[in-house]
C-alpha positions as CSV (number, residue, x, y, z in Angstrom):
1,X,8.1,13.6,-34.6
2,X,10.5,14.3,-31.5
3,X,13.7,13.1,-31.1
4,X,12.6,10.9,-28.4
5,X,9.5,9.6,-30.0
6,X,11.8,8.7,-33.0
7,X,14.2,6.4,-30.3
8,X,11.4,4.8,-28.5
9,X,9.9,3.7,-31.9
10,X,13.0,2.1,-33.0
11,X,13.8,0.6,-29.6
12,X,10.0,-0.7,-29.7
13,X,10.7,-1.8,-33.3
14,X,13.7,-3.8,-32.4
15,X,12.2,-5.3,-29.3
16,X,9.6,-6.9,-31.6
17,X,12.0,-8.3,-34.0
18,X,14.1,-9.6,-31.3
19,X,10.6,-11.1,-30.0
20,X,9.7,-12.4,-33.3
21,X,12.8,-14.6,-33.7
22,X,13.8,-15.6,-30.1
23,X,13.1,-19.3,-30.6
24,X,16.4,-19.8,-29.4
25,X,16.1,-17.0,-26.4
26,X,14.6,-16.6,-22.9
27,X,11.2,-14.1,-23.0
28,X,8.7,-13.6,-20.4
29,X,5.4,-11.2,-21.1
30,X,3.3,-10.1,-18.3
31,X,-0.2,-8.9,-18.6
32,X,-2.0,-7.1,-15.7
33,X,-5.5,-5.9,-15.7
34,X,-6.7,-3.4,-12.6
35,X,-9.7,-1.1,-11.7
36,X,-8.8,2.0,-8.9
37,X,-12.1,3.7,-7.9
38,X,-13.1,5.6,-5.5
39,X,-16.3,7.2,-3.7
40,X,-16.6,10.6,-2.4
41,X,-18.1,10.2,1.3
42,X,-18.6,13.6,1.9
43,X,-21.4,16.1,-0.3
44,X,-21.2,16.0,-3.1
45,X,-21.0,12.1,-2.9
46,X,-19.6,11.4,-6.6
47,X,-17.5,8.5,-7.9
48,X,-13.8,10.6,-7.4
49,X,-12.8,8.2,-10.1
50,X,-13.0,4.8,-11.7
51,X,-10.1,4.1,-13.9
52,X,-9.0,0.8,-15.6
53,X,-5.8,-0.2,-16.4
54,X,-4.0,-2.7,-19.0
55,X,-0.7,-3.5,-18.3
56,X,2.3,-5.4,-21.0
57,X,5.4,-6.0,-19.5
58,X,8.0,-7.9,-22.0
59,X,11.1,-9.1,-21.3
60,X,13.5,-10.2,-23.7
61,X,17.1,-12.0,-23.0
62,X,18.4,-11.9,-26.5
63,X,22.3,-13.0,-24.6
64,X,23.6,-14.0,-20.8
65,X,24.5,-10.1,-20.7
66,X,22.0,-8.4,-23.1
67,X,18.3,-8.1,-22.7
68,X,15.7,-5.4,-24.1
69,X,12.7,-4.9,-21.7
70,X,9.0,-2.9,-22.6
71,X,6.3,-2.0,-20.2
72,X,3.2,-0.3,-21.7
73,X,-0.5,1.0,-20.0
74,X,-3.8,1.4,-21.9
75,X,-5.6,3.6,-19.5
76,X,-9.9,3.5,-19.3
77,X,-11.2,6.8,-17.9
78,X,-14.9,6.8,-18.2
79,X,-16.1,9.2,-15.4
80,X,-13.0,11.8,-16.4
81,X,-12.8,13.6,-13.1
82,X,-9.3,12.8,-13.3
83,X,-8.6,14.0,-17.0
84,X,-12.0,16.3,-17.0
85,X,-11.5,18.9,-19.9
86,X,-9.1,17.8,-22.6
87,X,-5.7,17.7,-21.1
88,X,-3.0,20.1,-21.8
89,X,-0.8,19.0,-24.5
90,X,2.0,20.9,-23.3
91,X,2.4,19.1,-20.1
92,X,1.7,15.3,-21.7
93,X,4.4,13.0,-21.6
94,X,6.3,12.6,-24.7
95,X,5.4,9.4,-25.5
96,X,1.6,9.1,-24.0
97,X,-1.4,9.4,-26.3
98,X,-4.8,10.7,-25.9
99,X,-6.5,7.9,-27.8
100,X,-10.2,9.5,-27.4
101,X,-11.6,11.7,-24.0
102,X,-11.9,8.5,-22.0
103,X,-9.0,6.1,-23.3
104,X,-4.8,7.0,-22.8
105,X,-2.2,4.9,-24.1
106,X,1.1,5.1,-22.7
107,X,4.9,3.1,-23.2
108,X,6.3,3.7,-20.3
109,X,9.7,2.3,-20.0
110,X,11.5,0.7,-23.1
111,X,15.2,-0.1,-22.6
112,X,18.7,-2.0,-23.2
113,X,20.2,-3.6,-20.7
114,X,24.1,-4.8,-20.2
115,X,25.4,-6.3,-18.1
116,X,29.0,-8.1,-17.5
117,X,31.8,-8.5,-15.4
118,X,35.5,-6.5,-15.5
119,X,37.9,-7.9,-13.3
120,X,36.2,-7.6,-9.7
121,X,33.8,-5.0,-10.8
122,X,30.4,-5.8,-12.2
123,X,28.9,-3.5,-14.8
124,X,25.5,-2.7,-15.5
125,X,24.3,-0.4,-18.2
126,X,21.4,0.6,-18.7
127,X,19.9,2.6,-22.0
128,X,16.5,4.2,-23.6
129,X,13.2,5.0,-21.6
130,X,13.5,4.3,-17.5
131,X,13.2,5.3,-14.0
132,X,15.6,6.4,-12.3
133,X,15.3,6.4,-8.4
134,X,18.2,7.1,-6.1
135,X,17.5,6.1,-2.6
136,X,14.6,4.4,-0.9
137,X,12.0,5.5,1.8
138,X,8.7,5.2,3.4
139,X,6.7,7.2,1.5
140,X,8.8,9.9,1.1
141,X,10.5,11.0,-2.0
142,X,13.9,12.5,-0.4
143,X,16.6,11.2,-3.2
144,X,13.9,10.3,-5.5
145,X,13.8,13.7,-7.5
146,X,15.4,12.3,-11.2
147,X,12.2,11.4,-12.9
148,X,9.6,14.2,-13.3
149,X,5.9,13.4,-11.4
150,X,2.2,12.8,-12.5
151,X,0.3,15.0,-10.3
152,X,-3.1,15.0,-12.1
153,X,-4.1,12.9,-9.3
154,X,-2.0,14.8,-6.7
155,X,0.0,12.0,-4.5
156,X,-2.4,9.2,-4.5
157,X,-1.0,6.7,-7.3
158,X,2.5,4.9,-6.3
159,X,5.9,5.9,-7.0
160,X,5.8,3.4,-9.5
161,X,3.1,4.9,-11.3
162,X,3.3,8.8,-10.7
163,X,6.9,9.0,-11.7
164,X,7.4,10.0,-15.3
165,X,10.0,7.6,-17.0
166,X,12.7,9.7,-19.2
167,X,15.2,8.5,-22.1
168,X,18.9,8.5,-21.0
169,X,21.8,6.2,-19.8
170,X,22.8,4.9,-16.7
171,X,26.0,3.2,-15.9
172,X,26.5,1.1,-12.6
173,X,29.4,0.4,-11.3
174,X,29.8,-2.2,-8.1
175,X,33.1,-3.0,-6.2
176,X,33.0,-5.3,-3.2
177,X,32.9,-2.3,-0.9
178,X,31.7,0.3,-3.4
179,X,29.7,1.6,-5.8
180,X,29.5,4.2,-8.4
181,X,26.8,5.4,-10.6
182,X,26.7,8.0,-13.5
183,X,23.7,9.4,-15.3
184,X,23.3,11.1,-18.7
185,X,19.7,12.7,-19.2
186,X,19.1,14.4,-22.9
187,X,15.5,14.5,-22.6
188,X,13.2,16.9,-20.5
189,X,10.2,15.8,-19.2
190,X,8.1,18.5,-16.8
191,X,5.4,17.7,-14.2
192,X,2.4,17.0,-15.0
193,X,-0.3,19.6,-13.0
194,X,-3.5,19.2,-12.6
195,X,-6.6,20.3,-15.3
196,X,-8.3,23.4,-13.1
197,X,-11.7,21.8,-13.7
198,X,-9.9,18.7,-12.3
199,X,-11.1,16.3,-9.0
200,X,-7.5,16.7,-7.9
201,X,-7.0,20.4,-9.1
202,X,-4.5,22.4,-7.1
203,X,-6.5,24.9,-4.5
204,X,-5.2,28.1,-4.9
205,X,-6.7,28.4,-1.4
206,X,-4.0,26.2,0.0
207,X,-0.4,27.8,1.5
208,X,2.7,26.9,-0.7
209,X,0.9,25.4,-4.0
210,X,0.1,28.6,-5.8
211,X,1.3,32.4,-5.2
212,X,-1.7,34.3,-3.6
213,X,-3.6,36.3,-5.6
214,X,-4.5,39.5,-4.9
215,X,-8.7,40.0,-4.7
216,X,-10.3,42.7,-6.7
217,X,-12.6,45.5,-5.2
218,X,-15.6,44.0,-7.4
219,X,-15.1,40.7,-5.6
220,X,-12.9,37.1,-6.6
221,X,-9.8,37.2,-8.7
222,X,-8.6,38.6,-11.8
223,X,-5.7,36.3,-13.2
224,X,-3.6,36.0,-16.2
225,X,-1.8,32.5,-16.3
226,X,1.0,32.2,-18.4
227,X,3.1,29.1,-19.1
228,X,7.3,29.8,-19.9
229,X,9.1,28.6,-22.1
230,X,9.5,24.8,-21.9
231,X,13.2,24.0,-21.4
232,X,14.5,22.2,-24.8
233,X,15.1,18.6,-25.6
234,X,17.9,16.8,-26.5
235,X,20.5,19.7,-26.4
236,X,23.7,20.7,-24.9
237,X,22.1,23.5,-23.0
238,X,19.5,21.1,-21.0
239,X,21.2,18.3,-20.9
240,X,21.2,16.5,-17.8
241,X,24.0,14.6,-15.6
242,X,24.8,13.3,-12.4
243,X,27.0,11.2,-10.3
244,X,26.6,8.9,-6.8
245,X,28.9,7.2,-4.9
246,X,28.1,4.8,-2.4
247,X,30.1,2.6,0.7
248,X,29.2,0.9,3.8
249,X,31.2,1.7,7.0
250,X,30.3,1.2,10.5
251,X,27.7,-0.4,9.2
252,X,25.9,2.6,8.0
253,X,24.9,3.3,4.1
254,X,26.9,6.2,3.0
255,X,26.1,8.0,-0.3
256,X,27.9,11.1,-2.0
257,X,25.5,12.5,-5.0
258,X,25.9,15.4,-7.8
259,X,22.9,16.6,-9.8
260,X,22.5,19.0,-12.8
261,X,19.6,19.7,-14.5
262,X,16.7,21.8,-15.3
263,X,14.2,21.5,-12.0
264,X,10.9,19.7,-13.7
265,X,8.7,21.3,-11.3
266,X,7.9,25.1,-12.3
267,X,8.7,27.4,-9.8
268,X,5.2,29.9,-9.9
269,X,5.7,33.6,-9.4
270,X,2.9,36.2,-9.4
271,X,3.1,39.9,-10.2
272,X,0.3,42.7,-10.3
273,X,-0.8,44.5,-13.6
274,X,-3.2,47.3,-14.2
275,X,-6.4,46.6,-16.2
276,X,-9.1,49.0,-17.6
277,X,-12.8,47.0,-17.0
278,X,-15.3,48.7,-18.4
279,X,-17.3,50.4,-16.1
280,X,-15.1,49.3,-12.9
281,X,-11.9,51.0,-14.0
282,X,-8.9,50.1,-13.3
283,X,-8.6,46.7,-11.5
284,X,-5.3,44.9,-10.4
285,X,-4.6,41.6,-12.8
286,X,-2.8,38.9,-11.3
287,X,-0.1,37.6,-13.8
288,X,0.7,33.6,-13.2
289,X,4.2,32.3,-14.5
290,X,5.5,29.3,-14.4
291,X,9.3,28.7,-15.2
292,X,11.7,25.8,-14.9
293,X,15.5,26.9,-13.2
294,X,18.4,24.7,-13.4
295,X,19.0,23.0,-10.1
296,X,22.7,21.9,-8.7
297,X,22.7,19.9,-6.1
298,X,24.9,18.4,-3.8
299,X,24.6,15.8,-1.1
């Protein structure tokens, strides 16, 4: 069992302990229950998707400063356009489970929180399996780039949903005039793309999503996809950091940020092989590869 599988368990373990003997403490458990489907108006006309969702959100304050907090999905995909052929278990989150070919079980955030007062600074720390968002738009995603996405249904779900939430710690730091904020990140998560056979597939027709590929004299493509190596968890070598600081002045929002850490969208590349075909002789093969780089930014 990963690393991260391991923490979430005992995290989930320890939330239901707290749970089972917080006579004394505040708790709150939310339950949600929503259908999203959609109808195809143009040939074919097709149900895109019909999915239903289960929601668990509990909240524990175990102390004034200390509370554990555990939001879980059970996912109903009967018409599997989104899923279609078995997904790739390669590219599933760490800690989402492919109960059968229709149902998907998911925690998606489980965490500590801390929080407390130091002289005129107020502290809050935060601990296990989160989102992490830095900045705030209009449907855009400028500063949000810490947690990895969902794309298997391309850009359609919400923030909320499509982001990926990944185990790490995040510190907060708030002065009357500033703030500071520091982020550790052992665990990798990548994107998740798209099945081929998908509703939501990416078009290799369309600019900037795929490299072109180069078409064969016998007519379509000849294509050789292969995945990279998947950038390792819980180690020095991908471990990920960052920093923000923040200030108003002139009464404008002003924000210095540092991030390090491997990208967890794949960067595609293509490159042309020769191929003897049987009776067509040799044909161009287009090789696919996908790769994750480390990313440094600054801004």
């Amino acid at each position: 069992m990963p690393l991260a599988q391991r923490i979430a368990w005992a995290l989930l373990g320890a939330t239901l302990s707290f749970a089972a003997q917080a006579s004394g403490q505040s708790w709150q458990l939310i339950t949600t229950l929503d259908n999203d489907t959609a109808w195809r108006t143009r040939s074919p006309r097709v149900i895109q998707k019909s999915q239903s969702r289960l929601w668990l959100d509990l909240e524990l304050e175990l102390t004034p400063t200390l509370g554990i907090r555990g939001i879980g999905r059970a996912v109903w995909d009967p018409v599997r356009r989104i899923w279609s052929s078995d997904p790739i278990v390669d590219q599933k989150a760490v800690e989402r489970w492919q109960v059968s070919s229709e149902l998907e079980v998911e925690l998606r955030e489980l965490y500590v929180d801390w929080r407390d007062r130091v002289g005129g600074a107020r502290l809050d720390l935060r601990v296990g399996k989160q989102q992490i968002v830095w900045g705030h738009s209009f449907g855009l995603r400028v500063l949000d780039f810490v947690d990895p996405r969902d794309f298997r249904e391309f850009v359609l779900e919400p923030f909320v949903e499509s982001r990926i939430p990944t185990t790490g710690a995040r510190l907060e730091v708030t002065l009357p005039r500033f703030s500071f904020e520091a982020i550790v990140i052992p665990d990798f998560e990548s994107d998740v793309i798209p099945d081929p056979t998908s509703e939501f597939a990416l078009d290799q027709q369309l600019p900037g999503f795929l490299p072109p590929l180069f078409e064969v004299p016998a007519g379509g493509f000849l294509a050789d996809v292969r995945g990279s190596d998947t950038p390792d968890d819980w180690s020095l070598d991908t471990l990920g950091f960052g920093f923000r600081g923040a200030t108003v002045a002139g009464g404008f929002d002003l924000a210095l940020y540092y991030w390090d850490r491997y990208d967890s969208r794949p960067a595609f590349s293509r490159r042309l092989r020769s191929v003897n075909v049987p009776g067509l002789g040799v044909l161009p093969l287009n090789e696919i590869r996908a790769e994750h780089f480390r990313v440094r930014s600054l801004g």
